[in-house]
One Martini backbone bead per residue (centre of mass of N, CA, C, O) as a GRO file, in nm:
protein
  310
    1UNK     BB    1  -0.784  -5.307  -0.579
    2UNK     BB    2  -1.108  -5.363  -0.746
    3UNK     BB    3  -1.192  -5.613  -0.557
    4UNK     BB    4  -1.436  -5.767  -0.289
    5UNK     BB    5  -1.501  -5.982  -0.044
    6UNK     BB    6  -1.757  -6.013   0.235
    7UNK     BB    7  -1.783  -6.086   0.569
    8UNK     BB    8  -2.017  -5.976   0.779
    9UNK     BB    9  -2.111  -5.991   1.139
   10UNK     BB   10  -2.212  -6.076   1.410
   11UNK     BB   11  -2.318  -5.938   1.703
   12UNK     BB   12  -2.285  -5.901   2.107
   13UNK     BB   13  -2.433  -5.692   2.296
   14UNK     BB   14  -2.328  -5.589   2.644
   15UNK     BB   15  -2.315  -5.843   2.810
   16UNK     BB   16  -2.557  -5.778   3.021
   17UNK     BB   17  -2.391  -5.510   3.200
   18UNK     BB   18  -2.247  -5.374   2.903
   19UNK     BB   19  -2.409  -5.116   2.854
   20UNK     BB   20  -2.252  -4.950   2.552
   21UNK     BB   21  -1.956  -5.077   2.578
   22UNK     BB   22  -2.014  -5.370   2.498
   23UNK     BB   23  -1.885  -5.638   2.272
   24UNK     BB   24  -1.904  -5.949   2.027
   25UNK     BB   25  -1.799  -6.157   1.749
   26UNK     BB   26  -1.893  -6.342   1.547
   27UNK     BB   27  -1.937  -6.607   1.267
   28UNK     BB   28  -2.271  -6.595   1.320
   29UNK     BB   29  -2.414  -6.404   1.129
   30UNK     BB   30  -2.423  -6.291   0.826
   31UNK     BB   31  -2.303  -6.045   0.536
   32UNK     BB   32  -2.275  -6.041   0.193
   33UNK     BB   33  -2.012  -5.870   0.026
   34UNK     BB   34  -1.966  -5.639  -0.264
   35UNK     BB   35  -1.701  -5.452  -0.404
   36UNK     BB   36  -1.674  -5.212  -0.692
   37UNK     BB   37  -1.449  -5.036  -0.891
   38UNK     BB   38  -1.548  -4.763  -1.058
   39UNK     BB   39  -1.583  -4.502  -1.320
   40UNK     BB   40  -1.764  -4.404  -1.177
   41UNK     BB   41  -1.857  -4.117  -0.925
   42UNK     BB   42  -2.022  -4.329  -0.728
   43UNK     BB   43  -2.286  -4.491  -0.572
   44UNK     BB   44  -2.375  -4.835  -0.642
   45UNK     BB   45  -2.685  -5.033  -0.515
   46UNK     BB   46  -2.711  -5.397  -0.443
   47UNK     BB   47  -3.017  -5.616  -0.312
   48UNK     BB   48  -3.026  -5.878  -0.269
   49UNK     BB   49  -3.188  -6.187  -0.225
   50UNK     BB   50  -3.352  -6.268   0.101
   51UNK     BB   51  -3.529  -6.239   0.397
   52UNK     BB   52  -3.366  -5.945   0.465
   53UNK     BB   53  -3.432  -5.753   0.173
   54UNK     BB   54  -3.589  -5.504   0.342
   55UNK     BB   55  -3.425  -5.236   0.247
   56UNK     BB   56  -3.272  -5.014   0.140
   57UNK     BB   57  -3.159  -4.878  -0.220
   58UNK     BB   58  -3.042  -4.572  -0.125
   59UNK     BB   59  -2.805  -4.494  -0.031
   60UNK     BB   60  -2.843  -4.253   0.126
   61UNK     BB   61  -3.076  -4.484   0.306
   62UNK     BB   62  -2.822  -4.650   0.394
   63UNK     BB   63  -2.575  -4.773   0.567
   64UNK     BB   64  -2.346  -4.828   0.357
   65UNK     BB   65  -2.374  -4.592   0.153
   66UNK     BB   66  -2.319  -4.382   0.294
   67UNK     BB   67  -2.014  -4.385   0.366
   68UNK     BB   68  -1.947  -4.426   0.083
   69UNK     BB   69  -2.034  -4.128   0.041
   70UNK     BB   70  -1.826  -4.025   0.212
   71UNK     BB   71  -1.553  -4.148   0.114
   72UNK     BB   72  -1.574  -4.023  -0.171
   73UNK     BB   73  -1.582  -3.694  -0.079
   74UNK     BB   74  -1.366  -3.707   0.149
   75UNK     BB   75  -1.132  -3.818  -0.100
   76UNK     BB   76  -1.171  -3.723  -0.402
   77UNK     BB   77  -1.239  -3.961  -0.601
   78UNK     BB   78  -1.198  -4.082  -0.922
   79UNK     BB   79  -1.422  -4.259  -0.831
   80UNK     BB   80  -1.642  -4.594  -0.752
   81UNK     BB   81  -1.912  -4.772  -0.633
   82UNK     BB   82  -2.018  -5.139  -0.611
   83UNK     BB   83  -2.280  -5.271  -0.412
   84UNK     BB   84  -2.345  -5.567  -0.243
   85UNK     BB   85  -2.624  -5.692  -0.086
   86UNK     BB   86  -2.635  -5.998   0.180
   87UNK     BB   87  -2.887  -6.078   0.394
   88UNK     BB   88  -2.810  -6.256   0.709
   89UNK     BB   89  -2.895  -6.075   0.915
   90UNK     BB   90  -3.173  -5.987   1.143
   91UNK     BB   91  -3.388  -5.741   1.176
   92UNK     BB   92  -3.451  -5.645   1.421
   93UNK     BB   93  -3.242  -5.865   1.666
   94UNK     BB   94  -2.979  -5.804   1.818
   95UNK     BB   95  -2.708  -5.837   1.594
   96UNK     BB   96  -2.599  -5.620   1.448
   97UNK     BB   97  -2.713  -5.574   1.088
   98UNK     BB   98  -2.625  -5.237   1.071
   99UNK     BB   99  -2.358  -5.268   1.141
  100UNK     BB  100  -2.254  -5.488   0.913
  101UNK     BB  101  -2.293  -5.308   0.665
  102UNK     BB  102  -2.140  -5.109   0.735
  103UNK     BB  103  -1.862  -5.175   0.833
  104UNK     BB  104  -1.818  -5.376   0.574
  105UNK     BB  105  -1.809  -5.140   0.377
  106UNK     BB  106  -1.552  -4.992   0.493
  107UNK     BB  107  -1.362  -5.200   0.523
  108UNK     BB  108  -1.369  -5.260   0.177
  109UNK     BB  109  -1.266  -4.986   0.120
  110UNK     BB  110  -1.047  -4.971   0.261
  111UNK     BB  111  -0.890  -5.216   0.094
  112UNK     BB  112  -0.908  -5.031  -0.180
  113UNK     BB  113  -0.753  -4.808  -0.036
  114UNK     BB  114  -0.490  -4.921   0.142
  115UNK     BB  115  -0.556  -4.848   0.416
  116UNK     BB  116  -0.575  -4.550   0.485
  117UNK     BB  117  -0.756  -4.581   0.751
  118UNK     BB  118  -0.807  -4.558   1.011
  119UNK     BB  119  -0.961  -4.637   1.271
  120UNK     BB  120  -1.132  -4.406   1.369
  121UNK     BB  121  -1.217  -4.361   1.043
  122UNK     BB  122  -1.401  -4.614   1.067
  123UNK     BB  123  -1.574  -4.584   1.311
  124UNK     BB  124  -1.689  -4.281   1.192
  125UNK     BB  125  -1.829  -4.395   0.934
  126UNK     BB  126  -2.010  -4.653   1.057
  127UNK     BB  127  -2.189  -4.434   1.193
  128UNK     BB  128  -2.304  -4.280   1.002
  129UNK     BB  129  -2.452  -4.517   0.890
  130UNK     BB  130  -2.617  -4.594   1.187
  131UNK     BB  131  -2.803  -4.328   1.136
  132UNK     BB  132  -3.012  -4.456   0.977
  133UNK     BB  133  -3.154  -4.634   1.192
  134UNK     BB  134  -3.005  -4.483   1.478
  135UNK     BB  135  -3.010  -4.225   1.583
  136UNK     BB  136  -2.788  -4.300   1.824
  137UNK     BB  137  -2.528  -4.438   1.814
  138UNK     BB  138  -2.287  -4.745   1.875
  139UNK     BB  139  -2.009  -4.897   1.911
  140UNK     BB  140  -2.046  -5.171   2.000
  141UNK     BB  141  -2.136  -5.340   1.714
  142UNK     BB  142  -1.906  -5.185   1.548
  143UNK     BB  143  -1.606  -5.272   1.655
  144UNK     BB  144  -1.631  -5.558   1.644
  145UNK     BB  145  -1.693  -5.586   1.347
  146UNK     BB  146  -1.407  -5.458   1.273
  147UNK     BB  147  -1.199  -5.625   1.471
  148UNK     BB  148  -1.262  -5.831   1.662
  149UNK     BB  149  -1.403  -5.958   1.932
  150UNK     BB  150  -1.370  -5.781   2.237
  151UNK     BB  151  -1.512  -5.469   2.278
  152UNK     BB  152  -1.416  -5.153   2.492
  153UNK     BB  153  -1.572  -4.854   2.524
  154UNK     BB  154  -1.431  -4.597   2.703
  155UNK     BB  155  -1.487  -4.325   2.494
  156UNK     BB  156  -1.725  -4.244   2.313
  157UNK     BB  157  -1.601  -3.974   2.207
  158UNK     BB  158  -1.354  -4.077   2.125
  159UNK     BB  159  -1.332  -4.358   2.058
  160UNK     BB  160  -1.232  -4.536   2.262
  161UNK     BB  161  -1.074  -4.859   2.242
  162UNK     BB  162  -1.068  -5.240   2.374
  163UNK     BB  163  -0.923  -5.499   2.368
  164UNK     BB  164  -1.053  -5.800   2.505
  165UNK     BB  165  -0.953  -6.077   2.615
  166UNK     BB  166  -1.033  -6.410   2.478
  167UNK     BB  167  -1.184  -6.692   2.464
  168UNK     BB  168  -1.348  -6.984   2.273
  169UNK     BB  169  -1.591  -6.997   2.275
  170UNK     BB  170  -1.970  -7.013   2.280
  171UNK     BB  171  -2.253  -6.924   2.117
  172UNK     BB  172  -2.612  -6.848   2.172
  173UNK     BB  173  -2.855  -6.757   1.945
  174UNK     BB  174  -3.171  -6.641   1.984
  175UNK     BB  175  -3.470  -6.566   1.736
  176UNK     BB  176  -3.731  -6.461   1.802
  177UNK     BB  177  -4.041  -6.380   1.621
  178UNK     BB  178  -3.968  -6.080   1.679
  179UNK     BB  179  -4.021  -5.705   1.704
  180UNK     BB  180  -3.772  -5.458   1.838
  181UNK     BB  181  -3.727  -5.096   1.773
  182UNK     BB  182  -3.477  -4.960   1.921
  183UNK     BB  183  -3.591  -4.732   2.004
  184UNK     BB  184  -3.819  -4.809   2.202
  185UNK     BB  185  -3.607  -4.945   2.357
  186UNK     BB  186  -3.467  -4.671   2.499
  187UNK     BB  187  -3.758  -4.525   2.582
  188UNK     BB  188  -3.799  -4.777   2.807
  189UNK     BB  189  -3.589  -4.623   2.973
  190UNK     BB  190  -3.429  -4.501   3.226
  191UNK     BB  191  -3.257  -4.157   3.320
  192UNK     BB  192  -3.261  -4.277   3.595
  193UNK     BB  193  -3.050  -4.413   3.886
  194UNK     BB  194  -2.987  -4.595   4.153
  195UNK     BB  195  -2.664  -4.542   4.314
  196UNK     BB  196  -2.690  -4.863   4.379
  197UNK     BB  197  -2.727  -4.993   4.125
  198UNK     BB  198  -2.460  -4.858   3.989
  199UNK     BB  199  -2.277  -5.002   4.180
  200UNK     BB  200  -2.345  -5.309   4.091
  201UNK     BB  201  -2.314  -5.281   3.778
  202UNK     BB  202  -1.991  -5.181   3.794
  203UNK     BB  203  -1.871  -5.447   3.927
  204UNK     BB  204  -1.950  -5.605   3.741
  205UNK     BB  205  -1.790  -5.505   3.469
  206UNK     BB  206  -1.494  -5.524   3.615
  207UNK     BB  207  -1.512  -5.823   3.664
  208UNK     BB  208  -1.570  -5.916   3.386
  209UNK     BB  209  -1.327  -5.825   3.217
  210UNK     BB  210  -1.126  -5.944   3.413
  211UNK     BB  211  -1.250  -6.250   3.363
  212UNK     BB  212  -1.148  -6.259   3.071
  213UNK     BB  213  -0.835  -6.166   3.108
  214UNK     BB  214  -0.815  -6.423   3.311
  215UNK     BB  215  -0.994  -6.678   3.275
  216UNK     BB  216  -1.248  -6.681   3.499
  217UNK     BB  217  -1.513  -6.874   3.504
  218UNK     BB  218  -1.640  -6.815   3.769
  219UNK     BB  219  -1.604  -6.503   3.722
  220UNK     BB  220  -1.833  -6.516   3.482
  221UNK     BB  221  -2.051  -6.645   3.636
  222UNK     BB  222  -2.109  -6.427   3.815
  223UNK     BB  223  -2.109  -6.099   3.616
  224UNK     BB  224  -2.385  -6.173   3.429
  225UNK     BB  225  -2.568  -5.909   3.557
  226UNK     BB  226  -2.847  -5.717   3.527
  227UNK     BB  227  -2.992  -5.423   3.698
  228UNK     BB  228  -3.108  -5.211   3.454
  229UNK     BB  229  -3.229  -5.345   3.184
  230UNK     BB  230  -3.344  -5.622   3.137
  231UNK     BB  231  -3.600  -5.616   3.350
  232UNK     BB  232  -3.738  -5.426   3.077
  233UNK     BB  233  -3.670  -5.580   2.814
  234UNK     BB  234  -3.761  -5.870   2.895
  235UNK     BB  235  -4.091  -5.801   2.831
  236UNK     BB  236  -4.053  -5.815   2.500
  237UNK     BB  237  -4.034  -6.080   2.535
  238UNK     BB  238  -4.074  -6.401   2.523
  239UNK     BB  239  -3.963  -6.620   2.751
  240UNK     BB  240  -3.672  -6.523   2.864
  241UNK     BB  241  -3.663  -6.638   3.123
  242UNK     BB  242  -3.696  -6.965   3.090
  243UNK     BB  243  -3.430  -6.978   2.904
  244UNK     BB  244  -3.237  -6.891   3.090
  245UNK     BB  245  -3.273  -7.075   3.337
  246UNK     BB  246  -3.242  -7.321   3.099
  247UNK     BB  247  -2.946  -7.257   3.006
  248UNK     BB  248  -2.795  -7.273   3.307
  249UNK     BB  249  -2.856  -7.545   3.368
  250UNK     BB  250  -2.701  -7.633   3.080
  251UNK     BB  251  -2.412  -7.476   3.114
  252UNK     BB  252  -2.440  -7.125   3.119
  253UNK     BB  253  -2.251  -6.837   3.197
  254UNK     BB  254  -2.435  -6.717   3.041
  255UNK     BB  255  -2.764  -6.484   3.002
  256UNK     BB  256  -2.885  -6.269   2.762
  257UNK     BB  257  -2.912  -5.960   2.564
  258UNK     BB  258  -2.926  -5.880   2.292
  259UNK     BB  259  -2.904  -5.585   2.275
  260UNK     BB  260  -3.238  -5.503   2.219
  261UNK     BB  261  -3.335  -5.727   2.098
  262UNK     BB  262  -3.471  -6.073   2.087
  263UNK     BB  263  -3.163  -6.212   2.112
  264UNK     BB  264  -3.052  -6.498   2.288
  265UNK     BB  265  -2.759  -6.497   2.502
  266UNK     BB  266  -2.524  -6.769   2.520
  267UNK     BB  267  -2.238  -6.860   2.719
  268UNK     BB  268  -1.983  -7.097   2.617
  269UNK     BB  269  -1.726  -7.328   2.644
  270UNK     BB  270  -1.932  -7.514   2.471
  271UNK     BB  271  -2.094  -7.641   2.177
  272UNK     BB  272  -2.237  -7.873   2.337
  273UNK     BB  273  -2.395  -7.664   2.522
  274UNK     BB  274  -2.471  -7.482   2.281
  275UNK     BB  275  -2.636  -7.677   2.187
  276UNK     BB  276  -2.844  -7.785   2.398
  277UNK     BB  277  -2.985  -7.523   2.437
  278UNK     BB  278  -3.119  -7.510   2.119
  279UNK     BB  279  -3.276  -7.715   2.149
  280UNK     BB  280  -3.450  -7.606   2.433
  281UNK     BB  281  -3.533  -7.399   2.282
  282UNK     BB  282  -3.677  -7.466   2.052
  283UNK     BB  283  -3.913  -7.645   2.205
  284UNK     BB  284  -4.030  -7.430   2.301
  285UNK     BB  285  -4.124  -7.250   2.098
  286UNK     BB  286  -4.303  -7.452   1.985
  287UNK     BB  287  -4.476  -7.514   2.205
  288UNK     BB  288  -4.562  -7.177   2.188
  289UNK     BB  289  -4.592  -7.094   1.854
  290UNK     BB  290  -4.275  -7.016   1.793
  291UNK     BB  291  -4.079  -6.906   1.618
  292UNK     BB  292  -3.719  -6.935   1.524
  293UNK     BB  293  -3.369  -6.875   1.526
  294UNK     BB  294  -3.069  -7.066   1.534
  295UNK     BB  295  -2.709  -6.980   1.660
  296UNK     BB  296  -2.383  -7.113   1.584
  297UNK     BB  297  -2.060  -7.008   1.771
  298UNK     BB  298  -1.777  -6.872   1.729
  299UNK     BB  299  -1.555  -6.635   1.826
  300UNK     BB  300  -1.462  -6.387   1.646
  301UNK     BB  301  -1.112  -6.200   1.627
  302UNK     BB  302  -1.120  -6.034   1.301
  303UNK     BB  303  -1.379  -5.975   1.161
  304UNK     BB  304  -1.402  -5.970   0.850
  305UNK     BB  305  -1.471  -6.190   0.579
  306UNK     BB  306  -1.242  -6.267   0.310
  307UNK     BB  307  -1.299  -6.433   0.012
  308UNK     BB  308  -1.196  -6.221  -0.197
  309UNK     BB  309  -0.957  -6.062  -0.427
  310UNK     BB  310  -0.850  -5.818  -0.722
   0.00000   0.00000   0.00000
């Protein structure tokens, strides 16, 4: 294979319990890649225009670049390859659009490479990459744009993943026009927490797991509760609270904090409650004179999406 095509898509982490071990893939937003095998023996970056491509062009200080610089020195090819990229997924938005590029280049170069890279040493290229955004970098939502479906981290050091059957639902992903740090995110976390809290928040993941496995969906919608990150992250979005509050009523299992936020992600048994929901944003921030833009999605179970290759 000499060149491929693909989607590489937008996650939504934690899953209101799960901080840093829950992710799972949706179908949109994506980034558009196109990976080519060249005889010059570097990588060669182009960013593409988009709403989004104001990102580095430099591989060396870019998500993608990174390993894929990486690939290159450590597998000792005598090629490079040439790098496109079209950004679709909103930069600072709580939707892993750095995961969804390293991830991307990942998979793309393994493709390229005849499958060569075990699961491990793509997820460990990919959060290499992942570190050019943020010093501390995290699975939840490397994992899942790899692999696709909800993914959860058993061993962040060892990198233990386990794929957690899910059924078809559909997300309502809100994205309002707020720009929010992710480094700035994690240091207003509290590093230590009341034993009684860590209790309750213990149950609702194991609850939540059980409950998506089991496809219990009273028990999804019991368990999609967070006691220890939300309270303090949601402060940081307009609108937060009515939002939940607003698409609980309209018939959503669940609805928390993607990332970092700013994007407020609904979980839904169905498309049409999931329409609706975004109806109900949209009409809200519009009320508050806040940009907003909202994707529906069904969960991707298969991970980047390749659309040629030759």
């Amino acid at each position: 294979m000499n060149e491929i095509k693909l989607k590489s898509c937008a996650t939504v982490a934690n899953l209101s319990c799960g901080f840093d071990i829950l992710g799972l893939c949706l179908n949109e937003p994506y980034d558009e890649i196109t990976i080519t095998k060249t005889d010059a023996k570097k990588v060669v970056l182009n960013i593409l225009d988009s709403k989004y491509s104001d990102i580095p062009k430099n591989p060396s200080e870019n998500t993608g670049g990174v390993p894929a610089e990486l690939i290159l020195n450590d597998l000792n090819l005598d090629y490079g390859f040439n790098i496109k990229i079209k950004k679709g997924i909103p930069l600072c938005g709580g939707l892993g659009s750095s995961a969804a590029t390293s991830s991307g280049v990942v998979y793309g170069i393994n493709k390229i490479l005849g499958n060569q890279l075990t699961d491990k040493q793509m997820l460990h290229y990919a959060l290499e990459g992942e570190k050019v955004s943020v010093s501390n970098p995290h699975a939840d939502n490397i994992a899942p744009c790899l692999f696709g479906g909800l993914s959860l981290i058993r061993d962040t050091e060892t990198l233990d993943i386990v794929k957690i059957p899910i059924e078809d639902f559909s997300i309502c992903a809100i994205h309002p026009d707020i720009k929010i740090n992710t480094e700035y995110s994690r240091q207003i976390l509290p590093s230590k927490i009341l034993l009684k809290s860590a209790i309750k928040q213990w149950g609702e993941i194991a609850s939540l797991v059980y409950a998506f496995s089991s496809n219990d969906i009273s028990l999804i919608r019991k368990s999609m509760n967070d006691y220890i990150v939300e309270p303090i992250r949601k402060k940081l979005i307009t609108g937060f609270d009515d939002i939940k509050k607003q698409s609980l009523n309209l018939g959503a299992l669940g609805c928390g904090i993607s990332g970092s936020g700013p994007t407020i992600f609904a979980l839904c048994e169905t498309k049409d409650i999931a329409k609706d929901i975004a109806k109900n944003a949209q009409n809200y921030y519009s009320s508050i004179n806040l940009n907003c833009d909202i994707y529906i999605s069904k969960i991707n179970n298969n991970g980047p999406i390749i659309t040629s290759s030759s």
